[in-house]
Every structure is written in C-alpha cells, then in structure tokens.
ZAMARGU-4260 file (C-alpha; in steps of 0.2 Angstrom, whole numbers, plus 5000, padded with zeros to 4 digits):
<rodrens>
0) 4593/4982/5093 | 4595/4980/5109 | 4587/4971/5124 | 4577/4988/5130 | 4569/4989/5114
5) 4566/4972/5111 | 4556/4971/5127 | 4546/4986/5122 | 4541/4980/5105 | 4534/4965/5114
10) 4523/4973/5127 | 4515/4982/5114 | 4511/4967/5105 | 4505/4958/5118 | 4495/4974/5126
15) 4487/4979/5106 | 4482/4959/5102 | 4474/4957/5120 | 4463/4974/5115 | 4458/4968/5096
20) 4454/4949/5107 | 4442/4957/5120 | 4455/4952/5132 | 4460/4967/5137 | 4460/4970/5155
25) 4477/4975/5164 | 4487/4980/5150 | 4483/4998/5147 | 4490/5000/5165 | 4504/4991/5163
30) 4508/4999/5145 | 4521/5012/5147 | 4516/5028/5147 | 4531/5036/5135 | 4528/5021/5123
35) 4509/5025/5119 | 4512/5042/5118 | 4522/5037/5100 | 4504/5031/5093 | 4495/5045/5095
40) 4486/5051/5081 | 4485/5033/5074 | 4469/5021/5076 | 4470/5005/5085 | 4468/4995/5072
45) 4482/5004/5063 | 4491/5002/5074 | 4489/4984/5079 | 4493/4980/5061 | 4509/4987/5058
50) 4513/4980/5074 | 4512/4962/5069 | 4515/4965/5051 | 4530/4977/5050 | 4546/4967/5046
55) 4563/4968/5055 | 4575/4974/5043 | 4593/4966/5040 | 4600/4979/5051 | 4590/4976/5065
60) 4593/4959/5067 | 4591/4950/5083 | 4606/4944/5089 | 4605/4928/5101 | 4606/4932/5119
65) 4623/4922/5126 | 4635/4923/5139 | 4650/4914/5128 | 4655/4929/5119 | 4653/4947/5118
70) 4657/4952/5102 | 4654/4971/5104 | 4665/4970/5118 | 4677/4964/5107 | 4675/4974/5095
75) 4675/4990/5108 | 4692/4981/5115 | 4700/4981/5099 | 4698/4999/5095 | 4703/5003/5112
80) 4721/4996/5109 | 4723/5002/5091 | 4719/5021/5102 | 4731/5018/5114 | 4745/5014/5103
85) 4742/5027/5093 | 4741/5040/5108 | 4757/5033/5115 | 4766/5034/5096 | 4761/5052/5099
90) 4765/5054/5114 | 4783/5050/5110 | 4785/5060/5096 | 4782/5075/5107 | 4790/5071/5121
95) 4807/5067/5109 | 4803/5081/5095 | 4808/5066/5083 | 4797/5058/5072 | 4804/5044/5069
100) 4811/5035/5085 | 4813/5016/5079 | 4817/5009/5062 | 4796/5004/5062 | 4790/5022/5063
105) 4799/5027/5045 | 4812/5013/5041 | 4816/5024/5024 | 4819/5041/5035 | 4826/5032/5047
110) 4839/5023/5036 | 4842/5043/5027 | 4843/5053/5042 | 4857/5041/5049 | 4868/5043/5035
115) 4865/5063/5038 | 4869/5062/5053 | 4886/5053/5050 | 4890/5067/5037 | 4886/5080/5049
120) 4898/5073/5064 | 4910/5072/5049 | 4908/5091/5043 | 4909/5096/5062 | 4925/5089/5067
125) 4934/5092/5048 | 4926/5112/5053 | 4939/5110/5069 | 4952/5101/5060 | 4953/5115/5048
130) 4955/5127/5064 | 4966/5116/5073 | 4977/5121/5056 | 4973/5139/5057 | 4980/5140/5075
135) 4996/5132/5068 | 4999/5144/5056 | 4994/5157/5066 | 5008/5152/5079 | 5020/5153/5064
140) 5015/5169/5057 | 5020/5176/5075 | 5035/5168/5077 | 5040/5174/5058 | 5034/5192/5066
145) 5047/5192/5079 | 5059/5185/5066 | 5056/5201/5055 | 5059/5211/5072 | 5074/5203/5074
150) 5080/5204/5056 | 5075/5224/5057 | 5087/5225/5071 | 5102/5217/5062 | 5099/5230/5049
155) 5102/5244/5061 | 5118/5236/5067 | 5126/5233/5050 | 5122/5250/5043 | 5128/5256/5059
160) 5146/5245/5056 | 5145/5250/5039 | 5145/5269/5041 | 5164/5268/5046 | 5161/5279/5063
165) 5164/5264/5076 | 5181/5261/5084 | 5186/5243/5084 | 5178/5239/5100 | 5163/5245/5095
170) 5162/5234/5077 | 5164/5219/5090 | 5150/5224/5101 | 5141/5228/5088 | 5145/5211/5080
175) 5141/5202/5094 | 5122/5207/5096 | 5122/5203/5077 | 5126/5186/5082 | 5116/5186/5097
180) 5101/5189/5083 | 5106/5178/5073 | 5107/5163/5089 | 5088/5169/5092 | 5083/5167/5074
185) 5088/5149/5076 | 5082/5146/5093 | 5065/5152/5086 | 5066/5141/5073 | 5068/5123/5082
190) 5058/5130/5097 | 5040/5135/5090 | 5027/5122/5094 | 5011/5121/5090 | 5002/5106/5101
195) 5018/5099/5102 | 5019/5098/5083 | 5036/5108/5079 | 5030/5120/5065 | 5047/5126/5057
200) 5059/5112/5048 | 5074/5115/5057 | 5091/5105/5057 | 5098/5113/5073 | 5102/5097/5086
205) 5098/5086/5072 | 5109/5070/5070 | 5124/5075/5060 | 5134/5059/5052 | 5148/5057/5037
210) 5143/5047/5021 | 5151/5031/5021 | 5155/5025/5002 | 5157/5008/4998 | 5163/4998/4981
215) 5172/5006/4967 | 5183/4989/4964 | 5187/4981/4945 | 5190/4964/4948 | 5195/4950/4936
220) 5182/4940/4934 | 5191/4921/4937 | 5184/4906/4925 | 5187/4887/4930 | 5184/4873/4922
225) 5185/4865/4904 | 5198/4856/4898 | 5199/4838/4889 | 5184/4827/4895 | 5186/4813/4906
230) 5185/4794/4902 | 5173/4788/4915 | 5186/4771/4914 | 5183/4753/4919 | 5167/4751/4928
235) 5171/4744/4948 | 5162/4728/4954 | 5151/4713/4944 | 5136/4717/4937 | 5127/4707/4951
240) 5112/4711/4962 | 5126/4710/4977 | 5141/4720/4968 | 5134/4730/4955 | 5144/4740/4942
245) 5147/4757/4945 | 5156/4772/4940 | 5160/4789/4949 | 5153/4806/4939 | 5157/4823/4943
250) 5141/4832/4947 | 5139/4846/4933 | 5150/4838/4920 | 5141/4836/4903 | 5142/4816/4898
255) 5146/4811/4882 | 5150/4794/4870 | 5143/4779/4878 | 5142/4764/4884 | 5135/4744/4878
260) 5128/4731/4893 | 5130/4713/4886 | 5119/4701/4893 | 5128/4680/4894 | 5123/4666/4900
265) 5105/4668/4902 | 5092/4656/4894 | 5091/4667/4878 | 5103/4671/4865 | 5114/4684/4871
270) 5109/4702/4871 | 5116/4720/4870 | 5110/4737/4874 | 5119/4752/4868 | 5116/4767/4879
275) 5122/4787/4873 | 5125/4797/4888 | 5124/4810/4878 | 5105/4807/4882 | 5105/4804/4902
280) 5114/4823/4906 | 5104/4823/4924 | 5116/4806/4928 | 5128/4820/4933 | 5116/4834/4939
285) 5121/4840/4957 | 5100/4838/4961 | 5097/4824/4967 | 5078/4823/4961 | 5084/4825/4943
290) 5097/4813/4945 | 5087/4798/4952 | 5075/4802/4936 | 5089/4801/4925 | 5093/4783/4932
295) 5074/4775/4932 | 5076/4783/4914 | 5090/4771/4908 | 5085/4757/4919 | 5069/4759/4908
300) 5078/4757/4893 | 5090/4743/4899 | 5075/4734/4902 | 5068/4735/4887 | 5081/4730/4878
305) 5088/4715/4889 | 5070/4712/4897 | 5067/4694/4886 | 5085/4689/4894 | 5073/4685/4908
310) 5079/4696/4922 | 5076/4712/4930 | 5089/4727/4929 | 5091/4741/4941 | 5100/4756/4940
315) 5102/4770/4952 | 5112/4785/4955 | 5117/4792/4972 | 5128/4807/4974 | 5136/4805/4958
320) 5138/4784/4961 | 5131/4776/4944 | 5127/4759/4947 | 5121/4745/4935 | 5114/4727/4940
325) 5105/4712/4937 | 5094/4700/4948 | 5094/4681/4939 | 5081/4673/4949 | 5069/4664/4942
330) 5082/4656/4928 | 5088/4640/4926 | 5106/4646/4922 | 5114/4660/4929 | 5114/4676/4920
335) 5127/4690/4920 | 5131/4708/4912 | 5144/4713/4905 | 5150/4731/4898 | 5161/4734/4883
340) 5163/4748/4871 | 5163/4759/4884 | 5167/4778/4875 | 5160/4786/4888 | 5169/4804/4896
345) 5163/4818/4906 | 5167/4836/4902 | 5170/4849/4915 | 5160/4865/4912 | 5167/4882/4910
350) 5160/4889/4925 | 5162/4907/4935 | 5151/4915/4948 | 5145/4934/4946 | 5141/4947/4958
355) 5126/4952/4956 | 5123/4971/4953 | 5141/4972/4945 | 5146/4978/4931 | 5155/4966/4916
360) 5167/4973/4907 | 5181/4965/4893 | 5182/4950/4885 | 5178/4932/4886 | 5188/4922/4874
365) 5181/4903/4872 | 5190/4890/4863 | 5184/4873/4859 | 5198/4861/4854 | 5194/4845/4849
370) 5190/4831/4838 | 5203/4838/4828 | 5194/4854/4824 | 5199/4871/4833 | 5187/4887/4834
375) 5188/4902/4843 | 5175/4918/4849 | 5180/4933/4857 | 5161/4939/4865 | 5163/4957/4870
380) 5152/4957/4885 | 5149/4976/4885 | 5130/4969/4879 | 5129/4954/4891 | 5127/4964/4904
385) 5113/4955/4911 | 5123/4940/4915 | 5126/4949/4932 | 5110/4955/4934 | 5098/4952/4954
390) 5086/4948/4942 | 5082/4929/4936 | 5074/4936/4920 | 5087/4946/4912 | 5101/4933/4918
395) 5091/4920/4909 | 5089/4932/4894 | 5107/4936/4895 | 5113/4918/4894 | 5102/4912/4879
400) 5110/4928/4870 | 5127/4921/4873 | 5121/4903/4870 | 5116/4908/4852 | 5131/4917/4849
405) 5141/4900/4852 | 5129/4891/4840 | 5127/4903/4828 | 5132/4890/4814 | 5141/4904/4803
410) 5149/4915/4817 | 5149/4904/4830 | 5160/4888/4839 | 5147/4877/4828 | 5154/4884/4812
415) 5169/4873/4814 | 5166/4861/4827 | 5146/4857/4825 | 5144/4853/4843 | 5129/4861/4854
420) 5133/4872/4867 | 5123/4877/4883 | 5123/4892/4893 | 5115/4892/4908 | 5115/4906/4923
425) 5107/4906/4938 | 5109/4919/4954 | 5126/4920/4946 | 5133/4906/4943 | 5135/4905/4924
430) 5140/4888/4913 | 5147/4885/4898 | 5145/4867/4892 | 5145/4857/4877 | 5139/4839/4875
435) 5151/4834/4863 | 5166/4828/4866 | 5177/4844/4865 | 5190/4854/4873 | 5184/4872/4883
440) 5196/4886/4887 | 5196/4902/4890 | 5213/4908/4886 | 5215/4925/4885 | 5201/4932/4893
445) 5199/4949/4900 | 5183/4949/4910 | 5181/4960/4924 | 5166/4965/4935 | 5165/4983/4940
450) 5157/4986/4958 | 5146/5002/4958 | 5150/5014/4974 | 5136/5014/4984 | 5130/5024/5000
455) 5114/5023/5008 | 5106/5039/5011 | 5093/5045/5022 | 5075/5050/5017 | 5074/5068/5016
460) 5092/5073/5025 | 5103/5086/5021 | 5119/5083/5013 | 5131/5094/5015 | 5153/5091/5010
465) 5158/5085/4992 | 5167/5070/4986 | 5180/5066/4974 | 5174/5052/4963 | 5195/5044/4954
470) 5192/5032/4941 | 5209/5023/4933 | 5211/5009/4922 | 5200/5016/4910 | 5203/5018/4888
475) 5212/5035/4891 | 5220/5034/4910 | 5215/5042/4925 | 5201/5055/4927 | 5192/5061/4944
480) 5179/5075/4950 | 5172/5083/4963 | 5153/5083/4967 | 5147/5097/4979 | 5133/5086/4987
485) 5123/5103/4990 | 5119/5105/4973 | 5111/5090/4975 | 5099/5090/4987 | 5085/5080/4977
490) 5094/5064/4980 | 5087/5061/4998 | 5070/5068/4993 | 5053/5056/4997 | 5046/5066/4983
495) 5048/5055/4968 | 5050/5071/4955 | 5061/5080/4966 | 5072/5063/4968 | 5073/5059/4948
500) 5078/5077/4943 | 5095/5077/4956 | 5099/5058/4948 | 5097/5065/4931 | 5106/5082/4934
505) 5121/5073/4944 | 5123/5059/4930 | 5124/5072/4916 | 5138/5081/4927 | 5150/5066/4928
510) 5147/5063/4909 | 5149/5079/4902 | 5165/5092/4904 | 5183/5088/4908 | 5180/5077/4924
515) 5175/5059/4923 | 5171/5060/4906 | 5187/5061/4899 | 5190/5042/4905 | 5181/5038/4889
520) 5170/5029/4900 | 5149/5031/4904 | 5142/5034/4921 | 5125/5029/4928 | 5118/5037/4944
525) 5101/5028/4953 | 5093/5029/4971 | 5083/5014/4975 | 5077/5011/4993 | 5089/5025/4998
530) 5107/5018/4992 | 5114/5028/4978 | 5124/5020/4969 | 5135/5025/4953 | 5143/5015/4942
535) 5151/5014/4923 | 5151/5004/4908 | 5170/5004/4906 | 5182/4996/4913 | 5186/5008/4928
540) 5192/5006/4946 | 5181/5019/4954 | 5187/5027/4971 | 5178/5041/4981 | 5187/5051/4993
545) 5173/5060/5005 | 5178/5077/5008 | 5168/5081/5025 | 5154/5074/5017 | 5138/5072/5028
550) 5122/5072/5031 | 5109/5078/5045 | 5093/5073/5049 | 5081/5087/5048 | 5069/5090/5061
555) 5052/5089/5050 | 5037/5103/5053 | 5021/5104/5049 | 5004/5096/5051 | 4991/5087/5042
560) 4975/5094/5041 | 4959/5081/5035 | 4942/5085/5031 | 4929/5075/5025 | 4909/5074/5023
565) 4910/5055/5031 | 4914/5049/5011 | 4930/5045/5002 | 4926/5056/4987 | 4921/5071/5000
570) 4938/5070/5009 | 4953/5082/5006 | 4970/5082/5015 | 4979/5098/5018 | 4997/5096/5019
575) 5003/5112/5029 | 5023/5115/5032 | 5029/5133/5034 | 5046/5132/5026 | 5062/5130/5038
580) 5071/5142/5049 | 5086/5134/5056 | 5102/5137/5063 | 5118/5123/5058 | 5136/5124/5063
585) 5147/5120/5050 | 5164/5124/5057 | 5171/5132/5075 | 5168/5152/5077 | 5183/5163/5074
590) 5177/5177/5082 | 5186/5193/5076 | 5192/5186/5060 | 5192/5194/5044 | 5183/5179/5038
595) 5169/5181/5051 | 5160/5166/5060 | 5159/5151/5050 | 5143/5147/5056 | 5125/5146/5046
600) 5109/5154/5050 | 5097/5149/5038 | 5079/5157/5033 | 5073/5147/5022 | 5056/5145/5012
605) 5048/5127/5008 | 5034/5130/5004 | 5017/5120/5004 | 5010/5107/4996 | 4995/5096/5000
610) 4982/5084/4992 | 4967/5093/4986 | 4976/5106/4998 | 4987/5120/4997 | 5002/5122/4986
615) 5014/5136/4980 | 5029/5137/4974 | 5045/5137/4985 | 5054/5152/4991 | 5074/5155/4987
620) 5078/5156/5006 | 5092/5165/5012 | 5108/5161/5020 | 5117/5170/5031 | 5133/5159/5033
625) 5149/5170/5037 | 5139/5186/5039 | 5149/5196/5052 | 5151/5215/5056 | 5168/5216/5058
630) 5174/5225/5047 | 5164/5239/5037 | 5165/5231/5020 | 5160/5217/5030 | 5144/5223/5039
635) 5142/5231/5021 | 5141/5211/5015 | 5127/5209/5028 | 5116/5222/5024 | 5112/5214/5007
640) 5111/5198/5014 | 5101/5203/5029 | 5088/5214/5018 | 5086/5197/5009 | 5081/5186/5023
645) 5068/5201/5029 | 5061/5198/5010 | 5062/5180/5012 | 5051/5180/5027 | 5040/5193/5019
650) 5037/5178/5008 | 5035/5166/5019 | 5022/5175/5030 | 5014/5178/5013 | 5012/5159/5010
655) 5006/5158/5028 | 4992/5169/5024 | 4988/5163/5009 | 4987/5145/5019 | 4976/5153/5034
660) 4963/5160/5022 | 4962/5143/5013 | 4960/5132/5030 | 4949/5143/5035 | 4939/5142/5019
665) 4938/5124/5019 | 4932/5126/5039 | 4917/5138/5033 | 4912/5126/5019 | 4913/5113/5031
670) 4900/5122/5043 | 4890/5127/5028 | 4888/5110/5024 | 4886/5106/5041 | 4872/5117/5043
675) 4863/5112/5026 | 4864/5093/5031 | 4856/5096/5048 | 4843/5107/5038 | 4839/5092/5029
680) 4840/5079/5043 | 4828/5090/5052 | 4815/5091/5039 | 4813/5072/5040 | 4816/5067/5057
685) 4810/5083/5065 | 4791/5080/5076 | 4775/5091/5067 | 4770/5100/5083 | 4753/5105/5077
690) 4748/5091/5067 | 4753/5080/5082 | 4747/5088/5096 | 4728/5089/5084 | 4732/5067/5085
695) 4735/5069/5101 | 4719/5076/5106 | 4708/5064/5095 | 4716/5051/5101 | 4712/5054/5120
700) 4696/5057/5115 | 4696/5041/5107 | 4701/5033/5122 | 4687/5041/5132 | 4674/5035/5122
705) 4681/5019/5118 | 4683/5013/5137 | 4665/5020/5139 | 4659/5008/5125 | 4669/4993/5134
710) 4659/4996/5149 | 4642/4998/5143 | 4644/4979/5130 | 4652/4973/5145 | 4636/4977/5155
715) 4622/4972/5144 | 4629/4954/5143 | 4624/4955/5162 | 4606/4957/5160 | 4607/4941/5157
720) 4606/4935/5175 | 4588/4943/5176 | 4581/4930/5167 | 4587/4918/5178 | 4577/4926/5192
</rodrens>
C-alpha cells in the first residue's frame, strides 16, 4: 500500500468518525470528491463501520516510512542488471552469429565445437594435400605423354632402317635422330619437376663410384704363454714394518702351492700360518681394485692366525709387488717373521687375442704336462665359433663350452691330470689357465681366423660391374665365381623384404653349382648398417677381384602425401613415386659400330607403395642399352625393344592414373568430411535468429519498464521531505 492510499484511508476516517460524533463541520468539504463517490449506495453508518473495523490484510501491510533504505529500489535495481546482461548476451550472439562466445556461455559446446573445429582445419588442408599429389602426378602423366611421342617416333625410324631401302648415310642419319630420342627420353626423365620435387627416379648426373672390398685374409691365429710354472723364490727384504717381505708376480699368472709365515721371538710361543695361493688368484690380477682385496684378504687371515703373537701384520699388493710385514710395538721383546716351506709358482696362461667378427677355423691342440701325468685335447673349433664374436654373451657362452670340454672328467685334461681349468674371454682376449701346478702347451695347433670381405654399400644405389670372389686353402683346393651385382639389386634396398630376399638368393648362388662350392667350404652373406659382408666356415683365403664394379647414387622421385582428421587413427600417408626414367652411361659411344652405342637409356616401372596408400605391383621396365639403327637387323633389334618401352610407359601411365583417382578420392572424402564436421559445428555453435531476436525484444522491454520502476521507488522515498515541512 502506498503513501496516496494510506492518506486517503485516513481522511475518511477522521471525516466518517467526526459525522457519527456531531463534530462534523469542515470535513465534507475537505473530503475528496472521487473518494466519496466509492460509498455511494452505502449508509453512513455502514459505512463508518467497516471503516474502523475492516482489517488490513498481510499483503497490505504497512511498511515503515524511512530514508535508510529503499528496498523496492533494490529490488527494481536488481532486476534491471539481470535485463541488461541478458540484452547484452543477446546482443552478442547476433552480432557474432555464434552462440556460444566464451567457455561461460556453453563450456560443454564450447569444449566439442573446438575439437570440430581442429578436425575441420585438418580435413581442409589434407583436401590440398591430396591435390597438391594430384598436380604431381598429373605433371608425370604429361611428361610420360611426350615420352610415348618420342618412343612413337623411334618406331618410324627403325622400321624405316629396317626396310632395307636406306643407303649407308641415311642408316646413320637415321640413327642419329634415334639417339637424339633416346638423349631426350633421359633428359625428360632427370629434368621433370614438380614444386621442385624431382618426380621421375633417375640415375643421370648421379654420383658414380667403384666398390672398394676389404678382408678376405686366413691368418694363423698365434697362442703365447704356458709353459712350466714359475717358483716365486726367496722372498727380498725382512719381515719388518721398515723392509717388508716381498715377492714380484706376473699380473695374469695363476698362483699355486704355498707359502708358511713363522712368527719368533714374540711373547708367545711361536706361531705359524700356512697360506695356499691357490686361494688368493686376484694377488696376480692385472686390476688393481681386485688385487688390493686379495691382499686385505690374506692379511685377514695372517692375523688370525698369528694375531695372539701380539702384533699387527699388513699385507699389500701394488703392481704385482706382494709385501708381508709385522709392527712389534707394544712387546716387551722384539718379534719377527719368518717364511719357510715356500711351494709357491705362478703359471703363465695360454693366452691369444681374437678379432672380433672373424671366423675360427682348425685346431687347438692343449697339452697339460705335469705332475708326472700327461693329457692331451685336440678342440675342433668349427663349433667355438663364438670365441670371436662382438658380442660379450656369446664370447662368454663360447668360453664356458670350452671350459667344460677341458674338465670333462672322462674326455677331458681332468681325466688324467685332475686339475681345474678356466677359460675366460673377453672382447677377445681368451685364456686358458689352470690352478694347478701344470705344464700348458699348444703344440700342434692349427687355428686360424678367416676375415669376412666386407664393402659398404649405399642405401638404395645402383650397382652395377660383377666380382670374382677366389677362395684357396680350402679341403679340395682352389675355387672362384663371378657375381653380376645387377642380379642383385636387393642388397642396397631400405626395404627390409627386398634386402633379405638378395642376401638369400646371392648366398644360395656361392653355395650351390661348380663355383665356390666346390671348395668343400660354406658361405654366409649379411648386410648390416649397410656393409656386406661374406664369409665362410672353412678354412679359406677369400679374394675379390672387382671387375668395374660400381655403384650410383640414384636421384630419388616422388612425394609424400598426408592426410589426417587432426587424429592419429584418422591419418593416412600416401607414398607417391612414378617409377624411373633415366639415362646412364656405361661405356664411351662408338658411333657407326656394328655393336652400336654402348650407352643405356632406361624406362623403367617402380611402382608405388604407400602406408594406407597406394600400392601396385612393379612394372618390368625396359632397357634400351646398345639399341642402334645401324644396320637393318640392327634397327630390326630396336623395334622389339622400342615397342616394349611404348608398353612400359603404357604401364606406368596406367599406375599414374590409378594413383590420380585414388589422391583424388582421398581429397573428396576429405571435403566430405569436411563439410559434415562443419555441419555439425554449426548446429551447436551456430546463433538461433528467431529465438534470439524474440529475447532480444523482451529484454528491451524489460529494461524499459525496469528503469521506470527504479525511478518511480526512487521518488516515493522523497515524499518524505513533505513531512518535514
């Protein structure tokens, strides 16, 4: 209710009581007209009544009349921002067409329409990608157009040679424009660019160089070493802190028997410790580390056993220097040490050094003499290969198989002697030791190491020549062949498959027929990190002669095409080569010869291959080495071979088709894609013309009538004033 009516309701009661009193006089004058007229029809005393007695309901309840705060202008206030910010949401959305223009509008929609977004960018650019591919093989297809025109040409020319009408002169001019055709063909071929990406493999101008063959050499394998061991003799010096005894041991020997320190003169009953060597092998160790533990070992046991004597022993060894001593402070008598009983030797290991990779072949014969009991093996190393492997594992498994075979206590050196033997290899350096006291030899060994030949190859080059692998000294004499290294391509191949089935095929040719095979030896061909290597189980000297052998570095085509959706499961790579079309010299033009021109032209078909791309199988490719029109059986030679380079090209144009319509496939899927993600990015993101321009009405409606309401609570607080009048 407000202050208006409250007023009114007053006068009338202050107007209606006066009358019922008698007291009316001025009132009726001073009621309001417009009030009175809403009691018409009602007595007086009617109406006097349910003035005084009607009640004021709750919703008509006075408010107290202050100036501290205006709660309906609050209220209006409140209302008012809420409208505002709602028409300015609004307004945004129109004026961006996008519905959701930060993360607080739709942080869901927002987080979606994002992602759609980045697959759309993707989708677009994978759309040019692919016709960035198309273009490329478009240029190829053109320049294999004009090949075909030239090719067509060089069919008129030898059927015209061929037809026996032309005089010699004419045979060379006619020769010569097939030449010229040919020299075009090549130029063609490693000068077609696309973007300056070449787009035909080509070996023209590429980097020609000869194989360079290494190894091949049988070696004896030398072993030193062994012999009678060594008395370690009369121990130098005193005993004493200040000259202590000591002995000089070779480092690697084995150590044997052994040695007694007496302990006289001390306040005890003399004392004795008997020491085997046998039992302190790192005393001769060549590592430092392990022979300093070696010596706190048997100063250990010194101690213990001479300890109650009163003093303290050291021992140390340094660089193969054994030194004993004792420190007598502290006694009442002086103390010293002596050593007797000394049985003590030091053995010199067989020992030889291996180079690793090579190949052992022969004997090793080891005889152990001693103690009065002889034995001797004869180990046919043919299965201890691994003794000269680059790999620590199979070295260490090689040496324990050895190491049994010399223990084996019906077969082996410790059938007959009962000693232990050890065999130790590492990086090459085997050892043969025993720590007994017995005599090693290795009389009448044959072991020899074969060297594999090795050469290091290019990835992917062209070889070209042959080779002639000799092998001598093996079981049945002297054997050799020659290995055209154009049958075997596949060795330079990056494409692992490709690479294994030219090592298979070459190894099967040197170990079947009449050429290296009949050496009675085996032959093993591998290609690691590019260096092939060949080498045998027997006992052959391996030479390789290179016969013009070579190799070029092709000039690669081709390009790599990559789609994607902006995922890694949605991408594809398309691998795109158009074969090769090159032009190599193998040899200097002879001009008018009956042999022709000694130089290659090549059309050849390598098909493609891709990643979730393209693949097809590779043409046979044509060469037209030494095709000349010279003579008429000649030019008759050149036809056939010409007519097959017009069908190889047909073939390679046909994969460039198939590959254009596949590229362009994967460029219309991408903008279908495309266009279905933005579809879907539009549905959410996308501003509801309609529905918001209807908000955007109400809203400034809204705002009308809210700033109206302000104003009018803002001016019924200042009625208050009047009562201060």
């Amino acid at each position: 209710m407000n202050r208006g009516m409250r007023e009114t309701r007053a006068r009338r009661l202050r107007t209606w009581g006066a009358k019922e009193g008698g007291a009316y006089k001025e009132g009726k004058a001073g009621a309001d007209e417009d009030s009175e007229s809403r009691f018409q029809g009602v007595t007086k005393g009617q109406r006097a009544t349910r003035s005084v007695q009607e009640p004021i309901s709750s919703t008509e309840k006075i408010m107290p009349l202050g100036v501290l705060n205006n709660i309906s202008a609050i209220y209006a206030e409140n209302n008012l921002n809420q409208t505002q910010a709602a028409l300015q949401n609004t307004l945004t959305q129109l004026s961006s067409g996008s519905r959701i223009n930060s993360g607080a509008d739709d942080s869901a929609g927002l987080a979606i329409a994002n992602g759609l977004q980045a697959n759309s960018s993707a989708l677009t650019q994978s759309s040019a990608n692919a016709t960035s591919g198309v273009g490329f093989l478009q240029v190829a297809d053109g320049a294999l157009s004009q090949v075909t025109n030239l090719l067509n040409r060089a069919v008129t020319l030898a059927t015209e040679a061929g037809g026996g009408t032309l005089s010699s002169s004419q045979m060379s001019a006619a020769d010569q424009e097939y030449q010229d055709i040919l020299t075009q063909i090549g130029t063609i071929g490693s000068t077609t660019e696309y973007n300056g990406l070449t787009v035909f493999s080509a070996a023209s101008n590429a980097a020609t160089s000869s194989l360079t063959f290494t190894g091949g050499t049988n070696p004896s394998v030398p072993i030193s070493g062994g012999g009678a061991p060594v008395a370690l003799g009369a121990a130098s010096g005193a005993g004493t802190t200040a000259s202590p005894y000591q002995w000089a041991i070779t480092a690697g020997d084995t150590l044997s028997g052994s040695i007694t320190v007496h302990s006289t003169g001390g306040t005890v009953t003399p004392l004795n410790s008997v020491l085997s060597l046998a039992n302190y092998q790192g005393l001769a160790s060549s590592n430092q580390a392990t022979a300093t533990a070696a010596a706190a070992s048997l100063q250990a046991q010194i101690q213990s056993d001479l300890g109650s004597s009163g003093s303290t022993y050291t021992v140390s060894d340094f660089a193969g220097a054994l030194k004993i001593s004792s420190n007598d402070v502290g006694n009442t008598n002086a103390e010293a040490i002596t050593i007797s009983a000394n049985t003590a030797k030091q053995s010199a290991p067989l020992t030889t050094t291996l180079t690793l990779g090579t190949n052992l072949t022969g004997n090793l014969v080891i005889n152990d003499t001693g103690d009065g009991a002889s034995q001797s093996i004869n180990v046919v190393t043919a299965g201890l290969t691994g003794l000269s492997s680059a790999t620590q594992g199979t070295e260490t498994a090689a040496a324990t198989i050895l190491q049994n075979l010399l223990n084996n206590a019906v077969t082996g050196l410790k059938a007959t002697t009962g000693a232990t033997y050890t065999v130790s290899d590492t990086a090459g350096a085997l050892s043969i030791s025993t720590g007994s006291q017995e005599t090693l030899t290795t009389t009448g060994s044959t072991l020899e190491a074969s060297t594999p030949v090795s050469v290091t190859l290019g990835s992917n080059d062209t070889l070209s020549g042959s080779i002639l692998i000799n092998s001598t000294g093996g079981s049945v004499g002297s054997s050799s062949q020659t290995i055209n290294l154009a049958s075997y391509q596949g060795l330079t191949s990056s494409v692992a498959a490709t690479q294994n089935a030219a090592i298979s095929a070459l190894q099967t040719a040197l170990n079947t027929g009449s050429g290296l095979a009949a050496s009675g030896s085996a032959y093993t061909v591998a290609v690691n990190s590019n260096v092939l290597t060949i080498s045998t189980n027997g006992s052959d000297a391996m030479a390789i002669t290179p016969t013009a052998a070579q190799e070029s570095t092709q000039i690669s085509g081709g390009m790599n095409v990559y789609t994607s959706d902006g995922t890694s499961s949605g991408s594809k790579n398309y691998s795109v080569t158009v074969g090769s079309l090159s032009q190599s010299s193998v040899g200097t033009s002879s001009g008018s010869s009956a042999a022709g021109s000694s130089t290659a032209y090549n059309v050849t078909v390598a098909g493609q291959a891709g990643t979730g791309g393209t693949s097809a199988g590779a043409g046979a490719g044509t060469s037209l080495t030494g095709t000349v029109l010279t003579t008429q059986a000649n030019a008759e030679a050149a036809l056939q071979t010409v007519t097959n380079a017009i069908s190889a090209v047909a073939y390679q144009r046909g994969q460039v088709g198939a590959n254009i319509n596949t590229l362009s496939a994967a460029s219309n899927i991408a903008s279908s894609e495309q266009t279905n993600i933005t579809s879907a990015q539009n549905a959410i993101t996308a501003t509801d013309y309609a529905s918001t321009t209807s908000n955007m009405s109400k809203f400034e409606i809204l705002t009308q009538t809210g700033i109206s309401a302000l104003a009018q609570a803002n001016s019924t607080q200042q009625m208050v004033t009047k009562l201060l009048q």
